[in-house]
Phi, psi and omega in degrees: 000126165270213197200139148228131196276092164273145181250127143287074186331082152271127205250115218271342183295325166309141184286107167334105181327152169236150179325077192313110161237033179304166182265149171259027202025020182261353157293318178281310170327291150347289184295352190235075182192112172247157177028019167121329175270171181257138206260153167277343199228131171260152165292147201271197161293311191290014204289156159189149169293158196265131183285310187272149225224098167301142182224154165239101173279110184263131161226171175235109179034225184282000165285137189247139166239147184322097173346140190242096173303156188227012185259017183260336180213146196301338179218148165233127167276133181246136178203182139311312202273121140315319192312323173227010175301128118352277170215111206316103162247122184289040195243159186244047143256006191247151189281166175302334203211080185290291209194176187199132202267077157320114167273143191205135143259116175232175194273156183202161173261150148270176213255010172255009156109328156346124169287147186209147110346056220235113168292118163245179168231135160244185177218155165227154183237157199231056155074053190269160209276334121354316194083138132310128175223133205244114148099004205083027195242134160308108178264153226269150175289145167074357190250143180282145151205125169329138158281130173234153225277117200084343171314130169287155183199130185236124171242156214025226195287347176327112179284008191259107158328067209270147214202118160268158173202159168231193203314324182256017150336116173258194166261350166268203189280130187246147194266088161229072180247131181220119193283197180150139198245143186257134168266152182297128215247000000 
């Protein structure tokens, strides 16, 4: 009877791989399932609720609809899906998950060249197949882009306007820089 002897080769020049325990982002992932769907969008570090009591005045065509305050919470997701909408747009060019309207805290120069701190608002679009548009400009998918006291915001095909203002909205050019200091969490 024979035997047959195999030699097995390992080849010792290659480095053993070492562990990854960098994030895989699947954790986050996890964690961003509101009512049963999975949200596209996370809040960055810098989110904070807004101190001026931010408004989106929506019209339909020469018509005004009740305003919708934004100073209760740090992000509103605008969509189709009610189910995890914010805030609902009833249109059937706009995606379940369109765009989600940020409060960010961020840094600005003041006019003695001093650095300062400021809750603003943005919108980002979360790849919606339509698009956002502020002022009537395509704004770019995954990108923040400020919001300013009049802006227009349009979403896909829609006729319906949202218009920002905050409370203290004039009818000229208004000063809406409100500092704000961050505190240590």
């Amino acid at each position: 009877m024979r035997r047959a002897i195999y030699l097995i080769s390992f080849d010792c020049s290659k480095p053993k791989a070492k562990p990854n325990f960098g994030l895989s982002g699947k954790l986050a992932e996890d964690t961003n399932i509101y009512n049963g769907v999975v949200i596209k969008y996370n809040e960055p570090p810098e989110a904070r609720k807004a101190k001026r009591r931010w408004r989106l005045y929506p019209f339909k065509g020469d018509q005004s609809l009740p305003f919708i305050p934004l100073h209760r919470q740090s992000a509103y997701l605008l969509g189709r899906s009610r189910l995890i909408a914010d805030i609902p747009i009833d249109h059937p060019s706009c995606s379940k998950q369109h765009a989600v309207l940020q409060f960010r805290l961020v840094d600005y120069k003041r006019d003695d060249g001093t650095t300062g701190r400021r809750v603003r608002p943005y919108i980002i679009d979360l790849e919606s197949a339509n698009g956002t548009f502020v002022n009537n400009k395509q704004i770019d998918a995954r990108c923040y882009v400020e919001l300013l006291e009049r802006d227009v915001i349009k979403f896909g095909f829609s006729s319906r306007e949202y218009v920002i203002l905050h409370e203290e909205s004039k009818g000229e050019e208004a000063d809406d820089d409100v500092a704000v200091e961050e505190t240590a969490t």
